[in-house]
N, CA, C and O atoms as CSV, one atom per row, in Angstrom:
chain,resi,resn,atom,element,x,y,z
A,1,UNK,N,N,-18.112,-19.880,67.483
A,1,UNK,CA,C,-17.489,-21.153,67.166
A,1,UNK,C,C,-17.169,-21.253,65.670
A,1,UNK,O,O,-16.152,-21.849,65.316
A,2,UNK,N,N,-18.108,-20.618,64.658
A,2,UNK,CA,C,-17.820,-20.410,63.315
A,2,UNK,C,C,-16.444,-20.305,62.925
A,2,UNK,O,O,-15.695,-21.032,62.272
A,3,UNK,N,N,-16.294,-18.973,63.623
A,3,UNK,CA,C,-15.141,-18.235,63.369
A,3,UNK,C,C,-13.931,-18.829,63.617
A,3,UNK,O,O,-13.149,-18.732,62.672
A,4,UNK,N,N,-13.463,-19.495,64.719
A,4,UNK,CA,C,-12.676,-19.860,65.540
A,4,UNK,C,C,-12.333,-21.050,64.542
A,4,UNK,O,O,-11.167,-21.087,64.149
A,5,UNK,N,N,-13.719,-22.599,63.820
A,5,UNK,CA,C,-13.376,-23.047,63.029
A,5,UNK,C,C,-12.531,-22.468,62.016
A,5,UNK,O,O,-11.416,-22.951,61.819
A,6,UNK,N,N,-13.017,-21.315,61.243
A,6,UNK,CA,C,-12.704,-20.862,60.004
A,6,UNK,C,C,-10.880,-20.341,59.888
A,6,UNK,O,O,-10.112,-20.414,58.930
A,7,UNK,N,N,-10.656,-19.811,61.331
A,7,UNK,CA,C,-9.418,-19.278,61.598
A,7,UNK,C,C,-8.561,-20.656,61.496
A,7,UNK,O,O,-7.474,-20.714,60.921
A,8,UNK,N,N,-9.155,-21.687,62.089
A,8,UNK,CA,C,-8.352,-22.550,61.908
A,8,UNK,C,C,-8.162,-23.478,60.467
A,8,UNK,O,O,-7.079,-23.985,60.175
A,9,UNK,N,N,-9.098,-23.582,59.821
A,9,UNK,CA,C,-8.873,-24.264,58.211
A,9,UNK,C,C,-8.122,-22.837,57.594
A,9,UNK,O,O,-7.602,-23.105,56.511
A,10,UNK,N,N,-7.977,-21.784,57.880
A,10,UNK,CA,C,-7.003,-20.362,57.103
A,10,UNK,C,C,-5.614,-20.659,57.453
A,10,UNK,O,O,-4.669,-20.793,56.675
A,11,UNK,N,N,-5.621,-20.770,59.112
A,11,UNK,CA,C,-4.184,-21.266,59.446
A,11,UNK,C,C,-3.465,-22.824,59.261
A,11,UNK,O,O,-2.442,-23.320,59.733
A,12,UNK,N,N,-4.405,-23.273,58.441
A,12,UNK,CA,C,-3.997,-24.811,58.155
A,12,UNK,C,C,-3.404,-24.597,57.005
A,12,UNK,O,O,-2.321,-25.117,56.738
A,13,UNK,N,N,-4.243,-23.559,55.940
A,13,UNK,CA,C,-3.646,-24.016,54.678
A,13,UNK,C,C,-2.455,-22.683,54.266
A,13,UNK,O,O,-1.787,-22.463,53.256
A,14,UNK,N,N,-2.578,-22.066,55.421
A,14,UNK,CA,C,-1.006,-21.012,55.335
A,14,UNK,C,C,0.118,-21.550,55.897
A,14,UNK,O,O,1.197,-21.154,55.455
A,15,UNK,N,N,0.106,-22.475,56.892
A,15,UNK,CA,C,1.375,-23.175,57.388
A,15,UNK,C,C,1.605,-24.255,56.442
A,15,UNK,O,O,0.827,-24.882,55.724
A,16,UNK,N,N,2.974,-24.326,56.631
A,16,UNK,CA,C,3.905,-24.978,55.738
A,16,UNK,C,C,4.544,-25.908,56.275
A,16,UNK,O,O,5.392,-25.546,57.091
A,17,UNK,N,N,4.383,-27.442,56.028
A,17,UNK,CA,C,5.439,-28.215,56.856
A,17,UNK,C,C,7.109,-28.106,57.042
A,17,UNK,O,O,7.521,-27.497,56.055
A,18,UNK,N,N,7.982,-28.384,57.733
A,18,UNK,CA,C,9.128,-28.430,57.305
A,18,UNK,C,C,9.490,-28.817,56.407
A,18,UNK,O,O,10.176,-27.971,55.835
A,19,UNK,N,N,9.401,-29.948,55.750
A,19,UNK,CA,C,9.683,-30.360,54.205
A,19,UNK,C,C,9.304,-29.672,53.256
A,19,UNK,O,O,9.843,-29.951,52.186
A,20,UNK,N,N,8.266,-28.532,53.243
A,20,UNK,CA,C,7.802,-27.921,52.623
A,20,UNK,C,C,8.552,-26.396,52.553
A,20,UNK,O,O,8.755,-25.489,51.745
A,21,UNK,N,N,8.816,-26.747,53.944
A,21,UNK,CA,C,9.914,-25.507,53.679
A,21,UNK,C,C,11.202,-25.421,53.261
A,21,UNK,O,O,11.641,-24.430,52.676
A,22,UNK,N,N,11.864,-26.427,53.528
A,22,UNK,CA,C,13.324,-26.802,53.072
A,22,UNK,C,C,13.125,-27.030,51.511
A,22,UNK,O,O,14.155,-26.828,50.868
A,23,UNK,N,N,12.041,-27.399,50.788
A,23,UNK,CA,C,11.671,-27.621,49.195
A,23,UNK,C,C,11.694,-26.403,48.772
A,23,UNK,O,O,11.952,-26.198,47.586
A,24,UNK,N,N,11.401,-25.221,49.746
A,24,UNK,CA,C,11.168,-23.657,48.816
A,24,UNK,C,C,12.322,-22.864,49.129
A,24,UNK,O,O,12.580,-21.862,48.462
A,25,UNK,N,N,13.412,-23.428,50.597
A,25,UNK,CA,C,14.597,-23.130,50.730
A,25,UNK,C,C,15.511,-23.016,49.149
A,25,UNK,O,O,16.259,-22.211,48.594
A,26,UNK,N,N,15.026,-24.094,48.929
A,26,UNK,CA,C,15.963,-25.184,47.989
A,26,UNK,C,C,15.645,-24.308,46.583
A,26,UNK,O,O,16.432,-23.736,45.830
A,27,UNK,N,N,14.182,-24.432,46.531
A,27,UNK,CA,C,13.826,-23.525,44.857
A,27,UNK,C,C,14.987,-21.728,45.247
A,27,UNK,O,O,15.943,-21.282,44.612
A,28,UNK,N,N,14.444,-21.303,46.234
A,28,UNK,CA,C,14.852,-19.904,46.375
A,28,UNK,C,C,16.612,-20.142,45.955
A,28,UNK,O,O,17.132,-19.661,44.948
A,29,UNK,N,N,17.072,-20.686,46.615
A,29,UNK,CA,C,19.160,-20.877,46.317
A,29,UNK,C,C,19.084,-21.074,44.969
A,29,UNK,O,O,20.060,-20.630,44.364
A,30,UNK,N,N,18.183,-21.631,44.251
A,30,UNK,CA,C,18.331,-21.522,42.946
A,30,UNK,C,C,18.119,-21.131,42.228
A,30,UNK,O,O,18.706,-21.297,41.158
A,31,UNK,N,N,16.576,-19.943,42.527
A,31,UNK,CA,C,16.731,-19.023,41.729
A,31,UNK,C,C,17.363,-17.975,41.988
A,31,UNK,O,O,17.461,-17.025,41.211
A,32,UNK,N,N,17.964,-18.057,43.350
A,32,UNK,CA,C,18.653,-16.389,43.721
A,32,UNK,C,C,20.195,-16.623,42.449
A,32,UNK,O,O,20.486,-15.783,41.597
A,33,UNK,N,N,20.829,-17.740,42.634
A,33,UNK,CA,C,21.885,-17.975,41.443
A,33,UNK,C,C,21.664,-17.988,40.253
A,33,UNK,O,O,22.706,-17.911,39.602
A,34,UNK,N,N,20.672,-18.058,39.602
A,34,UNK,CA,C,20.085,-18.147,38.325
A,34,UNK,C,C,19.982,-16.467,38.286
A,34,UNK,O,O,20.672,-15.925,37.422
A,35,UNK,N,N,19.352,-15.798,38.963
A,35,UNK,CA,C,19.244,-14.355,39.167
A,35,UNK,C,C,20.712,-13.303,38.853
A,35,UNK,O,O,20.877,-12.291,38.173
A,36,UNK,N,N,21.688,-14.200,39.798
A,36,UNK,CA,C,22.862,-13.852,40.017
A,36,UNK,C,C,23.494,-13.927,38.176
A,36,UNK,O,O,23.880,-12.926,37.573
A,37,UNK,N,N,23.462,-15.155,37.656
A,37,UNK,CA,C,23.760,-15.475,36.176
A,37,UNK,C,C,22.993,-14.645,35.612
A,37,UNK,O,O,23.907,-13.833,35.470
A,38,UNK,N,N,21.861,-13.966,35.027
A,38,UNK,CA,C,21.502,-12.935,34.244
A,38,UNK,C,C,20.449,-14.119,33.535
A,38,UNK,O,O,20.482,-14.127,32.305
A,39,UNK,N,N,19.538,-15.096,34.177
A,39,UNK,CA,C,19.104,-16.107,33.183
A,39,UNK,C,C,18.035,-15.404,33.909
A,39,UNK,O,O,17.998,-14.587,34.828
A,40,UNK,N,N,16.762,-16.312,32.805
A,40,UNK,CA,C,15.175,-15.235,33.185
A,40,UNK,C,C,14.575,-16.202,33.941
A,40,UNK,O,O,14.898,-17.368,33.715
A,41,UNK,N,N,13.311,-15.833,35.274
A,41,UNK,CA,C,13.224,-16.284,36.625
A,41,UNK,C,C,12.656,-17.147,35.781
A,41,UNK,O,O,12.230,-17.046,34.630
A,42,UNK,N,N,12.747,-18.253,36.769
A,42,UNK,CA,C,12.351,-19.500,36.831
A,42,UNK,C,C,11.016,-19.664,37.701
A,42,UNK,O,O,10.897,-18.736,38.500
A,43,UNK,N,N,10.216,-20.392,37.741
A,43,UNK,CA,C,8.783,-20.738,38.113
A,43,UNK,C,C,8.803,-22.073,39.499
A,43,UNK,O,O,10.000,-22.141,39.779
A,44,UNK,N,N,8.314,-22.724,40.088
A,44,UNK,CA,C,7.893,-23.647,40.671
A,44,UNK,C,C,6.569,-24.281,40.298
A,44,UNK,O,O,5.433,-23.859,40.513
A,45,UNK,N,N,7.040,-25.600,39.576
A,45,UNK,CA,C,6.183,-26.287,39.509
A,45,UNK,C,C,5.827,-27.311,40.333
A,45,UNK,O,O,6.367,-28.411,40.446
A,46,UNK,N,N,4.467,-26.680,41.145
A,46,UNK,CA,C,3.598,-27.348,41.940
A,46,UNK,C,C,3.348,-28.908,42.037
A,46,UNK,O,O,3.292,-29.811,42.872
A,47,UNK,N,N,3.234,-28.684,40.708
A,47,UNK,CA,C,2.241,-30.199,40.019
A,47,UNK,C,C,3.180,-31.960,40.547
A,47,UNK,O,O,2.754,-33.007,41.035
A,48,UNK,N,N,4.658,-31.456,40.089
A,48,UNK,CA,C,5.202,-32.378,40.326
A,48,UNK,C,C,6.324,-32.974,41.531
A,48,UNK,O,O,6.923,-34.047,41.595
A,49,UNK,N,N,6.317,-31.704,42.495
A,49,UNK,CA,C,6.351,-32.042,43.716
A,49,UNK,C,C,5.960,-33.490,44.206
A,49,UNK,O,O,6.997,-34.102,44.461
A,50,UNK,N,N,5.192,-34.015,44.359
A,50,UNK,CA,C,4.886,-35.275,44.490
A,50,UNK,C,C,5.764,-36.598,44.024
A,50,UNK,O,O,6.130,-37.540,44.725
A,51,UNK,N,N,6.021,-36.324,42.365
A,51,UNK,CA,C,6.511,-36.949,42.076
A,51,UNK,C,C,8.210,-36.858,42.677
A,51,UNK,O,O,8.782,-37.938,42.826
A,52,UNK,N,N,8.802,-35.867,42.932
A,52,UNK,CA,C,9.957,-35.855,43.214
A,52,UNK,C,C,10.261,-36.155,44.736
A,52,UNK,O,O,11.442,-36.051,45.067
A,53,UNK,N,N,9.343,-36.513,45.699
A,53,UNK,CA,C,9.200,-36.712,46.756
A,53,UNK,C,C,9.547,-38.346,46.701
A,53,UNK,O,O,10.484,-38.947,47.227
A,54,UNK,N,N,8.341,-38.896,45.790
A,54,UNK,CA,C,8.523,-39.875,45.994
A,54,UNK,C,C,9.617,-41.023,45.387
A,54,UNK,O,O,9.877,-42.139,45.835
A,55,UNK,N,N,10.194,-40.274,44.115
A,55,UNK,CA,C,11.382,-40.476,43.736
A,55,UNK,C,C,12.861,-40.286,44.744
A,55,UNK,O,O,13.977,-40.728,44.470
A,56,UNK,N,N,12.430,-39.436,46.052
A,56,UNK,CA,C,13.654,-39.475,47.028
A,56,UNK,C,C,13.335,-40.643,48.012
A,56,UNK,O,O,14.256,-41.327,48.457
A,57,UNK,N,N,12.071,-40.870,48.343
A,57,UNK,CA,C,11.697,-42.026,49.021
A,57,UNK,C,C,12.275,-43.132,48.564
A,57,UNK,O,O,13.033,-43.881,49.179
A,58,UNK,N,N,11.809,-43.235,47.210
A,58,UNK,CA,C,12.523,-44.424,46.403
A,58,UNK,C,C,13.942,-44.729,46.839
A,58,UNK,O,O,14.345,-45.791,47.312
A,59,UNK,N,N,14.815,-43.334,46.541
A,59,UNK,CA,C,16.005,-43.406,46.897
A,59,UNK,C,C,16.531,-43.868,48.722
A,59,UNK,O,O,17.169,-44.887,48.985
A,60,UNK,N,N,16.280,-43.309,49.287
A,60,UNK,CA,C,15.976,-43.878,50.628
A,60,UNK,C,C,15.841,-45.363,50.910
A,60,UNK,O,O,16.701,-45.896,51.611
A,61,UNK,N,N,15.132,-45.865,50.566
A,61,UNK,CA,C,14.657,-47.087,50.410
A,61,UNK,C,C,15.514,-48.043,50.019
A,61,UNK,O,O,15.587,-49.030,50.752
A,62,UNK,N,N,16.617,-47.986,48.428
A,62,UNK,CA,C,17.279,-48.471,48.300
A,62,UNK,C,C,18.772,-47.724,48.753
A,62,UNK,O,O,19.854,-47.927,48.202
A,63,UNK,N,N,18.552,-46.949,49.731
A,63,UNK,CA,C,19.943,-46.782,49.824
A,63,UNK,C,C,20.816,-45.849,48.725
A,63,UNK,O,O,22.039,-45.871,48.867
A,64,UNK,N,N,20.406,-45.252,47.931
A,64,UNK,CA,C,21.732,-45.266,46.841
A,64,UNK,C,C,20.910,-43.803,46.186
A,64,UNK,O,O,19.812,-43.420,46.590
A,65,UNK,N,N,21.556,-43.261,45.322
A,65,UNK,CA,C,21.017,-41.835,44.119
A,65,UNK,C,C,20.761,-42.899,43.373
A,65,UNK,O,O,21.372,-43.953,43.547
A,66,UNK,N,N,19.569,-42.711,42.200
A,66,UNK,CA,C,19.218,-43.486,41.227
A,66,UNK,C,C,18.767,-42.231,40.536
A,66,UNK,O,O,17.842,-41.513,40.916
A,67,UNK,N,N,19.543,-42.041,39.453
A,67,UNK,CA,C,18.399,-40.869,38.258
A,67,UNK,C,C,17.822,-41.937,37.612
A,67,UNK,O,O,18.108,-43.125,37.467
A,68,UNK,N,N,16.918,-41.190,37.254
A,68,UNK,CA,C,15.486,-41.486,36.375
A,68,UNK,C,C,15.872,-41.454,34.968
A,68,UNK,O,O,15.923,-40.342,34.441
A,69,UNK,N,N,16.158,-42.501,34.260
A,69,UNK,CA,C,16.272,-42.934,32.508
A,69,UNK,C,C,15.482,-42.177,31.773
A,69,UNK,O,O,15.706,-41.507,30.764
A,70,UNK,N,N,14.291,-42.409,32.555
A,70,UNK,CA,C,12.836,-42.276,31.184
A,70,UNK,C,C,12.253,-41.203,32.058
A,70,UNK,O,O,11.271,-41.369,32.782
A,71,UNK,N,N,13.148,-39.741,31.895
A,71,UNK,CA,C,12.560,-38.330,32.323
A,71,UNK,C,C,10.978,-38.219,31.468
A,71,UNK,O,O,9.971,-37.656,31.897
A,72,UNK,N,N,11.071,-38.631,30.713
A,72,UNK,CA,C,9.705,-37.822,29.841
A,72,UNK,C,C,8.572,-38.751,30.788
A,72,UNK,O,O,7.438,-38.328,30.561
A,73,UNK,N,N,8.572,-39.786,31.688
A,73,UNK,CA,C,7.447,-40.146,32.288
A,73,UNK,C,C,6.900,-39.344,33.011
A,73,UNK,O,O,5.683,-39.353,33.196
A,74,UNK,N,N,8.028,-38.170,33.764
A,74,UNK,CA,C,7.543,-36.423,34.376
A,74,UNK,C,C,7.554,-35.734,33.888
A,74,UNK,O,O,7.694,-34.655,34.463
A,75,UNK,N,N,7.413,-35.758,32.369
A,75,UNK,CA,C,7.763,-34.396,31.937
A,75,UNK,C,C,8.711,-33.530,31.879
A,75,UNK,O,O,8.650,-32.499,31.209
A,76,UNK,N,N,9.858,-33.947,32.720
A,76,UNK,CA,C,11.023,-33.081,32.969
A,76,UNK,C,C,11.988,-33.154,31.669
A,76,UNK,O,O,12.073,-34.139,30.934
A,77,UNK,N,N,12.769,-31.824,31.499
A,77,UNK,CA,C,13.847,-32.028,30.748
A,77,UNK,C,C,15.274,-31.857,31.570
A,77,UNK,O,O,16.247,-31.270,31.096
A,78,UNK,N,N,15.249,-32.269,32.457
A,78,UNK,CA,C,16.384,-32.474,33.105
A,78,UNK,C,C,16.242,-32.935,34.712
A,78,UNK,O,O,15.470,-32.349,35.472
A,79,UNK,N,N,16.725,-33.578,34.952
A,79,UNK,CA,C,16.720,-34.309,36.817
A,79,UNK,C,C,17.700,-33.801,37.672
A,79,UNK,O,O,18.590,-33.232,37.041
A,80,UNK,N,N,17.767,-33.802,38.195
A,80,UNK,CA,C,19.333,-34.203,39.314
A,80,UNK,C,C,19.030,-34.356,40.593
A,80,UNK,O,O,18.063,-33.758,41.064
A,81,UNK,N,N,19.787,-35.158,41.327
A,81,UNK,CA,C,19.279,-35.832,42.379
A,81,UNK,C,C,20.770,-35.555,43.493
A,81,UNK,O,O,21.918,-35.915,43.233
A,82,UNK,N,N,20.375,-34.934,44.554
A,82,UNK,CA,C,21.506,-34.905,45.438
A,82,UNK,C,C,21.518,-35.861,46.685
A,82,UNK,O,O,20.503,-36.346,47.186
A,83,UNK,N,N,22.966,-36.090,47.171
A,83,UNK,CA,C,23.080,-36.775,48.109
A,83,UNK,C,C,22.129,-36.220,49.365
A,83,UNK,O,O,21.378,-35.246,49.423
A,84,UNK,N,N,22.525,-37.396,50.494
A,84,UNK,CA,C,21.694,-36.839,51.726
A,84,UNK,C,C,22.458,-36.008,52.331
A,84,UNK,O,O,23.667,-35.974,52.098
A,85,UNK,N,N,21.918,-35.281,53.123
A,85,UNK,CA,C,22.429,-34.263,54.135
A,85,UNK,C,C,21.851,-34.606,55.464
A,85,UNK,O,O,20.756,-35.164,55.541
A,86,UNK,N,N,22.613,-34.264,56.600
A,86,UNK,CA,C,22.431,-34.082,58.008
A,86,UNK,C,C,21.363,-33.470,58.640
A,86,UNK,O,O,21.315,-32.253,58.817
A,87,UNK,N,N,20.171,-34.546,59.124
A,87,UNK,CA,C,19.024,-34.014,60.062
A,87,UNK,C,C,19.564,-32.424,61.058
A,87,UNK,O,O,18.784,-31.571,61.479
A,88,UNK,N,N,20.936,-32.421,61.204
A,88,UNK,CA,C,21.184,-31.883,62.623
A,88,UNK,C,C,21.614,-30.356,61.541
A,88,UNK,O,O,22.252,-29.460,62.094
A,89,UNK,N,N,21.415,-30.270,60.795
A,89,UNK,CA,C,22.046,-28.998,59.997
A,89,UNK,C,C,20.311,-27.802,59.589
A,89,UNK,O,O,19.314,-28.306,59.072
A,90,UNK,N,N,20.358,-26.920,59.816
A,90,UNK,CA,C,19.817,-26.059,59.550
A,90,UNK,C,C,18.473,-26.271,58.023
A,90,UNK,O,O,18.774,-27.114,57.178
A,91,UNK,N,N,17.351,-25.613,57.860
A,91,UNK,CA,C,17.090,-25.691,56.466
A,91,UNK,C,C,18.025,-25.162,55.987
A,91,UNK,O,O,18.919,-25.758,55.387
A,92,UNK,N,N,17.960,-23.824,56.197
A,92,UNK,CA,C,19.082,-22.773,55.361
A,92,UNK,C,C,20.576,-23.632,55.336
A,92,UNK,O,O,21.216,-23.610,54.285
A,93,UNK,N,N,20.986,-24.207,56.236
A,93,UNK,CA,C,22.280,-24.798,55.923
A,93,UNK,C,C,22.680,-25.835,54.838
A,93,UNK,O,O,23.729,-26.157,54.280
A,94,UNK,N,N,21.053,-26.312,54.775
A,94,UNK,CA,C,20.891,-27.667,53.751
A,94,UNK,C,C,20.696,-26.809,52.211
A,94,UNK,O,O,21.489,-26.761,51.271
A,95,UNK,N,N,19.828,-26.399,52.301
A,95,UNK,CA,C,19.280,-25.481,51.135
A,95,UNK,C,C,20.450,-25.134,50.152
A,95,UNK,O,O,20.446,-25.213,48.924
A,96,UNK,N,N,21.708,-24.627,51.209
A,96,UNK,CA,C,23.006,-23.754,50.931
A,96,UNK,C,C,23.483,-25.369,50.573
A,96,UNK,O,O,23.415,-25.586,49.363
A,97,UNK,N,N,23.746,-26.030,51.031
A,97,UNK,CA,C,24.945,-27.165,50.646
A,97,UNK,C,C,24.403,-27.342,49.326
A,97,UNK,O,O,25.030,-26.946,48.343
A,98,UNK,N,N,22.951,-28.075,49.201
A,98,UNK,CA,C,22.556,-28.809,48.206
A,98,UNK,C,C,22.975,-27.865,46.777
A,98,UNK,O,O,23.389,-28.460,45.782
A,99,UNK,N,N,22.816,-26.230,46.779
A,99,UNK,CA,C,23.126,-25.623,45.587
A,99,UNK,C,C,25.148,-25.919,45.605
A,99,UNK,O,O,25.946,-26.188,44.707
A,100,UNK,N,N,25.258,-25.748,46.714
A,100,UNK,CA,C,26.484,-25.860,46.479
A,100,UNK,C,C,27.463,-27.231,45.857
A,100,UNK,O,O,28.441,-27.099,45.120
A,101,UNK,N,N,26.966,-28.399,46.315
A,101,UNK,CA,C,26.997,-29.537,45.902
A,101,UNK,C,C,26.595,-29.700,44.420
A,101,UNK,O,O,27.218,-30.546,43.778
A,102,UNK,N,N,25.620,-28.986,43.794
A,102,UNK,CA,C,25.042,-29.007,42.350
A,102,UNK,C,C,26.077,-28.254,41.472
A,102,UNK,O,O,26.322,-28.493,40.289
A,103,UNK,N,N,26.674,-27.252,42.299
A,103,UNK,CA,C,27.383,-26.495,41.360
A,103,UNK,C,C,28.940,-26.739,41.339
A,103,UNK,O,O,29.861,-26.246,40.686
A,104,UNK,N,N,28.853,-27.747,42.367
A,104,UNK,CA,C,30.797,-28.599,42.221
A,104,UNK,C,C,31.236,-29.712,41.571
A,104,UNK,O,O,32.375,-30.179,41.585
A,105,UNK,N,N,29.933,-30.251,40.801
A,105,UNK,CA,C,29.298,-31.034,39.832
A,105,UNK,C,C,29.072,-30.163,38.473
A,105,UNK,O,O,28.184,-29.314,38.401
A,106,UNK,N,N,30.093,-30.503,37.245
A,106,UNK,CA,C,29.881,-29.651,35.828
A,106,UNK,C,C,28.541,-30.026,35.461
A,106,UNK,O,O,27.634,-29.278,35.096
A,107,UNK,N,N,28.525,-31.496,35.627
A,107,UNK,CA,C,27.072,-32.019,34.967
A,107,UNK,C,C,25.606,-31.377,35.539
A,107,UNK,O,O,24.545,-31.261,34.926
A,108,UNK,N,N,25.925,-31.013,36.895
A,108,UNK,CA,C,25.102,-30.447,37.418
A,108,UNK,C,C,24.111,-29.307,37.603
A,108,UNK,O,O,22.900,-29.090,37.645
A,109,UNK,N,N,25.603,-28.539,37.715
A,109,UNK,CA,C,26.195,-26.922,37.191
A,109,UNK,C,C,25.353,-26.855,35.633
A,109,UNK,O,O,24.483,-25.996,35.495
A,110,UNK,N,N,25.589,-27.567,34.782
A,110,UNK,CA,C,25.372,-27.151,33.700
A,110,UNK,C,C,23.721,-27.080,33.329
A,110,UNK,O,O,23.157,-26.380,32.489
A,111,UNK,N,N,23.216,-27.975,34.182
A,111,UNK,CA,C,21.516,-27.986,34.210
A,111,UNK,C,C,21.414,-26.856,35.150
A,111,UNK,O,O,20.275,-26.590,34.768
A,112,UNK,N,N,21.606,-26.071,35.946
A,112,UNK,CA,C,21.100,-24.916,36.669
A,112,UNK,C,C,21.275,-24.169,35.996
A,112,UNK,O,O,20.319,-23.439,35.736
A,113,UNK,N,N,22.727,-23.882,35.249
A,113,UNK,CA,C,22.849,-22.867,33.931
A,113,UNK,C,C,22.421,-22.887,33.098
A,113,UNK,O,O,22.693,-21.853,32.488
A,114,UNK,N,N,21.421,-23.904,32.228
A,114,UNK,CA,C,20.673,-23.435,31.148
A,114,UNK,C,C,19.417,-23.242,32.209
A,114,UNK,O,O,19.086,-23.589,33.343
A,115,UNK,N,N,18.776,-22.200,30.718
A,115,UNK,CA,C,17.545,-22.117,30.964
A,115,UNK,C,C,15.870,-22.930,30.802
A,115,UNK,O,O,15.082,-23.166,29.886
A,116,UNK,N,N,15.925,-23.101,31.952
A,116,UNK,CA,C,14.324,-23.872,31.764
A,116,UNK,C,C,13.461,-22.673,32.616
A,116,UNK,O,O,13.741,-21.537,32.997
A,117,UNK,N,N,12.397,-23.446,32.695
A,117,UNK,CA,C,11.357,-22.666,32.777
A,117,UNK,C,C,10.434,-22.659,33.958
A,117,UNK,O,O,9.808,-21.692,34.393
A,118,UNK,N,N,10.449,-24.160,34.507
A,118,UNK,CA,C,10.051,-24.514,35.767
A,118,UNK,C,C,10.878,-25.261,36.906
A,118,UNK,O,O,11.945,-25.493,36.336
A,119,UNK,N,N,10.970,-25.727,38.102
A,119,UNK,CA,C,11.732,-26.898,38.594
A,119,UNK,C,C,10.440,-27.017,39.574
A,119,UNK,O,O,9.662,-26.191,40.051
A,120,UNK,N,N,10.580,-28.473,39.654
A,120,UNK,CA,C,10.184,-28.850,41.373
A,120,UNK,C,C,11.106,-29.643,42.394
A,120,UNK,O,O,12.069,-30.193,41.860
A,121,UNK,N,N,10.996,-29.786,43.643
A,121,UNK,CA,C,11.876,-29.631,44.704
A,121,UNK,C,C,11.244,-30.996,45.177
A,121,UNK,O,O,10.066,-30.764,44.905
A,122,UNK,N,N,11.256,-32.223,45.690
A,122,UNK,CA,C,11.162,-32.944,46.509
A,122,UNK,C,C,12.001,-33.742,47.498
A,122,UNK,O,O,12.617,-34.757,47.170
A,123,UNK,N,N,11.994,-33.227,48.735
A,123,UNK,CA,C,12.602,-34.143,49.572
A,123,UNK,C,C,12.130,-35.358,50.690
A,123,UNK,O,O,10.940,-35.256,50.986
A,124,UNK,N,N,12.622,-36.132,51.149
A,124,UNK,CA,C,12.180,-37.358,51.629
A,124,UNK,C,C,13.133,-37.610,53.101
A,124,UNK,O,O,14.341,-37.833,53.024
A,125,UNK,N,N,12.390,-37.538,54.443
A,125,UNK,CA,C,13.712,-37.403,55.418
A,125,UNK,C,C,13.289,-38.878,56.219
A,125,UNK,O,O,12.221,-39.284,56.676
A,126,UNK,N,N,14.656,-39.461,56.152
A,126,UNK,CA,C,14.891,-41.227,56.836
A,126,UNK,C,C,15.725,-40.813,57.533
A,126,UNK,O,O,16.684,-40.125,57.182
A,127,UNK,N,N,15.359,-41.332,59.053
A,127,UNK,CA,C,16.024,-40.906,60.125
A,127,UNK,C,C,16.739,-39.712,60.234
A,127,UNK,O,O,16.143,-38.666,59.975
A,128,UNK,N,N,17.954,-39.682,60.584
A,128,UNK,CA,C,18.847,-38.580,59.819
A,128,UNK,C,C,19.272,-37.862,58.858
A,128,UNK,O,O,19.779,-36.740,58.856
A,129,UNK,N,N,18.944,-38.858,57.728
A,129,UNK,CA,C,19.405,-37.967,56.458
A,129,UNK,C,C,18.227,-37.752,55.743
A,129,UNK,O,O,17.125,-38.170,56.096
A,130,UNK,N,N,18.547,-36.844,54.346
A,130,UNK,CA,C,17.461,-36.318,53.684
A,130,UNK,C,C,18.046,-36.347,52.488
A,130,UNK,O,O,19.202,-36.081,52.160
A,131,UNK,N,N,16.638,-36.882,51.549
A,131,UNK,CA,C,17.360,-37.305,50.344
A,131,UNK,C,C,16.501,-36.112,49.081
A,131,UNK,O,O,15.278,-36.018,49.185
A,132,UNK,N,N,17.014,-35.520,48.286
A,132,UNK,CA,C,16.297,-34.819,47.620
A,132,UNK,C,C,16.584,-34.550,45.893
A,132,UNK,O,O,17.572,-34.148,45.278
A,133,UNK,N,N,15.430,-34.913,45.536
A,133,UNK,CA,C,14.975,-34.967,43.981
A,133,UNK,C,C,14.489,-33.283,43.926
A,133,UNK,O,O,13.832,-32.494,44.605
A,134,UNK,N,N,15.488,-33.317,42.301
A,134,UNK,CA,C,14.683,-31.925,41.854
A,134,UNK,C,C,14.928,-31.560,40.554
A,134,UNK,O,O,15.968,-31.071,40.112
A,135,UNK,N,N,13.898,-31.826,39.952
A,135,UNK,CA,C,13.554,-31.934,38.437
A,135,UNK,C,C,13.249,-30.641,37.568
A,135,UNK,O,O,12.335,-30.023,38.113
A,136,UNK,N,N,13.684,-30.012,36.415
A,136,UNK,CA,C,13.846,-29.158,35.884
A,136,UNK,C,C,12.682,-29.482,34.700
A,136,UNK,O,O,12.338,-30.587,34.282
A,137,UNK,N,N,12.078,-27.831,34.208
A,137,UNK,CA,C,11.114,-28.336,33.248
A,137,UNK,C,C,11.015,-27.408,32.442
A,137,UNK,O,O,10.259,-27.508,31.475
């Protein structure tokens, strides 16, 4: 019975929710393009996941993209916040839009092209759509 517990708190903390996976979808499209540009890898920061989650909730909530004024309350040196996307679309399909959407945007584009050092990924899913914060550091 030990065991059988133990297998199961191992397989708890190796599975990954869906949101959790579409968040590392999301880091990977961006560093595979950052890779692609000749810029040096970029990191995932853990820490503030949370916060960018709940900054898409926020968004959700009121309906609308809202960037964040006062970045230095996360630490971030740069934000960007994408529209929602379609429950009915793939991670990988979302993952793919959202870089693609960032990079049809100069303002956008231009924060994936410099170099930082960390990002974190948070998304937030209301009914159908999915709203996602992702902060550069």
């Amino acid at each position: 019975m030990k065991y059988i517990l133990l297998l199961f708190i191992i397989l708890t903390n190796i599975c990954f929710s869906q949101d959790t996976i579409l968040e590392n979808l999301i880091f990977k499209k961006i560093t595979l393009y950052q890779n692609k540009k000749g810029l040096k890898p970029i990191t995932y920061n853990k820490f503030q996941v949370k916060s960018c989650r709940e900054h898409s909730k926020y968004m959700s909530e009121k309906t609308k993209l809202i960037h964040v004024k006062d970045i230095d309350s996360v630490n971030a040196s740069a934000e960007i916040i994408q529209q929602t996307y379609s429950d009915e679309q793939t991670n990988s399909e979302i993952a793919k839009s959202v870089l693609d959407d960032f990079l049809n945007s100069p303002s956008h584009k231009k924060i994936i092209d410099t170099q930082y050092k960390k990002v974190s990924v948070g998304i937030h899913k209301k009914g159908e759509e999915i709203w996602v914060t992702i902060r550069f550091f």
